[in-house]
C-alpha positions in Angstrom: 0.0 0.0 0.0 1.4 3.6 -0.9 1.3 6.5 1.5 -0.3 9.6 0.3 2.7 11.6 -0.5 3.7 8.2 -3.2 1.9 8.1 -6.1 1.5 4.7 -8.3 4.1 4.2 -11.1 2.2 4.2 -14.1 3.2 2.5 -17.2 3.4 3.5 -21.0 0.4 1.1 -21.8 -1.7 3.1 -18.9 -0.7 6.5 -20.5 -2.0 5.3 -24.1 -4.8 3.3 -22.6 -6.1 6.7 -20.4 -5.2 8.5 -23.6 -7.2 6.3 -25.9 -10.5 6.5 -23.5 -10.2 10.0 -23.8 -10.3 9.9 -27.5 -13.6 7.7 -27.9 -15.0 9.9 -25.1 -14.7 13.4 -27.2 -15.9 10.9 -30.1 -19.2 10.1 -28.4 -19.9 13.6 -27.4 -19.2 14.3 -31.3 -21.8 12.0 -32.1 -23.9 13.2 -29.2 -24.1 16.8 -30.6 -24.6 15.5 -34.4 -27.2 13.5 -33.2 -28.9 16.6 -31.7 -28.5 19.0 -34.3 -30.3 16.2 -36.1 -33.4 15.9 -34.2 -33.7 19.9 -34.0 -33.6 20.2 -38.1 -35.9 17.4 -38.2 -38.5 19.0 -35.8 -37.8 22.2 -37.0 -38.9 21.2 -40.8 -41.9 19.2 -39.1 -43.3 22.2 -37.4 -42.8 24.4 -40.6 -44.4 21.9 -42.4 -47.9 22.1 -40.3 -47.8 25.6 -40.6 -48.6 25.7 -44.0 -50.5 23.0 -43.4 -52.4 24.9 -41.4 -52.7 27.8 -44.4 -54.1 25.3 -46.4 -56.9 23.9 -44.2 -57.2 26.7 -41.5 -58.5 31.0 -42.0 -56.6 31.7 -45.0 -56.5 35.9 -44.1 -53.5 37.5 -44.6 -52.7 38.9 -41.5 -52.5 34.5 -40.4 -50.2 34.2 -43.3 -48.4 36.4 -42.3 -47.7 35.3 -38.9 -47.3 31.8 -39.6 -45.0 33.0 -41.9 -43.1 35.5 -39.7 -42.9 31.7 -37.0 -41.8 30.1 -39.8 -39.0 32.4 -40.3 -38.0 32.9 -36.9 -37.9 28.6 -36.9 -35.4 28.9 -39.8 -33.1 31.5 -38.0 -33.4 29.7 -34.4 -32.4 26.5 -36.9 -29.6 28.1 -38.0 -28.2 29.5 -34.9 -28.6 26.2 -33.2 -26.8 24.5 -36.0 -24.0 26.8 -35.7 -23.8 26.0 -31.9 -23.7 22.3 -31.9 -21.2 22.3 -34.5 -18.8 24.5 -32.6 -19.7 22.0 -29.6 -19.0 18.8 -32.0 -15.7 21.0 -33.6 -14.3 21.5 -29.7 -14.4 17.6 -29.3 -13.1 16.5 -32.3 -10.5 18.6 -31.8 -9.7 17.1 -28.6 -9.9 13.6 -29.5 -7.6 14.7 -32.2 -5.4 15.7 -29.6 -5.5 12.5 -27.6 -5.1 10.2 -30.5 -2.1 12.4 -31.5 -1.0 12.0 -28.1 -1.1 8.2 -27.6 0.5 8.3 -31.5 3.6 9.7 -29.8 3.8 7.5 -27.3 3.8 4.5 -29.2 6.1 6.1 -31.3 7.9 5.9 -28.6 7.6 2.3 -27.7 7.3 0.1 -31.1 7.4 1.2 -34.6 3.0 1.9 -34.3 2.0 5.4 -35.5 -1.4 5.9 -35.0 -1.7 9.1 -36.8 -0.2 8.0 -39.5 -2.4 5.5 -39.9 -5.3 7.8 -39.8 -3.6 9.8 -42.4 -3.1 7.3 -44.9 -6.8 6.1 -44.2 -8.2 9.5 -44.9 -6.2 10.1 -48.6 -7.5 6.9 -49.4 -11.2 7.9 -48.7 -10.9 11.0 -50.5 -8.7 9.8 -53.4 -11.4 6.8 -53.8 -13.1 8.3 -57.0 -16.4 7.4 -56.2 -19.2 9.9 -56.7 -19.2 11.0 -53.2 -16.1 12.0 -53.7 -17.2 14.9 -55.7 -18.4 16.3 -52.0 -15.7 15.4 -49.7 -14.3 18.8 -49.2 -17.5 19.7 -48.7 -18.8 20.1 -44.9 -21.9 18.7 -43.7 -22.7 22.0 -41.8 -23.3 23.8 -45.1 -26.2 21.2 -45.8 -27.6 21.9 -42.3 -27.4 25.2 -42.2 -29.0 25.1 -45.3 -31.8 23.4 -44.8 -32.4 26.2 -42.4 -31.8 29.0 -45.0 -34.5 27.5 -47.0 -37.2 27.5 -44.3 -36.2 31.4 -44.0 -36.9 31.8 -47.5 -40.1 29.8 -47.3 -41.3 31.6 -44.7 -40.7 35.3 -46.2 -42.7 33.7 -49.4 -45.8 32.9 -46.7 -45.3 35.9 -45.1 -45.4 38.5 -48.3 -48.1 36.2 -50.4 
């Protein structure tokens, strides 16, 4: 048993083992936040779609076009802002599981002739130099779609809104 003033000797493999549960950590809050961004979008469009629903089948006056449209709007610009948000959130953690793979790359670097990072390198040319159709979008980020959609919803709602 140690006293409190000795600390356990850890080992290389506990480094890059601590190191590596950090990574898949950040990972799952990555996924966590592309998950929610997601589920917003997708209620979001849901709710702008049974507000023209509503146009259709409810008082078709202007003044209630107008203020669905105005909601409709202000859905679209919450969408974007929310979008913008939970990718800086999903950005923060990949950058630190970047960090922590890097990390754990160095160290067994250190001990054996394993670079992890190089290995991720080499993984990612491949993917992009693959050719395939999808190709065609990989420099493109998924946030632009997202934030897209949201653009649109703007747009639809100024067309309510001034019709």
């Amino acid at each position: 048993m140690t006293s409190d003033d000795e600390k356990p000797e850890l080992t290389e493999a506990d480094v890059i083992k601590a190191l590596l549960q950090n990574q898949m950590e950040e990972n799952v809050f990555v996924r966590h936040y592309e998950e929610t961004r997601f589920k917003i979008t997708q209620m979001t469009i849901t709710l702008s779609g049974l507000l023209i629903g509503a146009l259709r089948f409810g008082n078709s006056q202007q003044h209630t076009s107008r203020l669905l449209g105005v909601f409709i709007v202000i859905l679209g610009v919450l969408g974007v802002l929310i979008s913008a948000k939970y990718t800086e959130r999903a950005d923060r953690h990949a950058s630190l599981s970047r960090a922590y793979r890097r990390a754990a790359s160095d160290l067994f670097g250190k001990i054996g002739n394993y670079d992890l990072e190089k290995i991720h390198e080499n993984a990612a040319l491949k993917h992009k130099d693959s050719g395939s159709i999808t190709g065609l979008l990989h420099d493109v980020r998924a946030r632009l779609f997202w934030m897209g959609i949201h653009l649109c919803m703007i747009v639809l709602g100024l067309i309510v809104a001034l019709s």
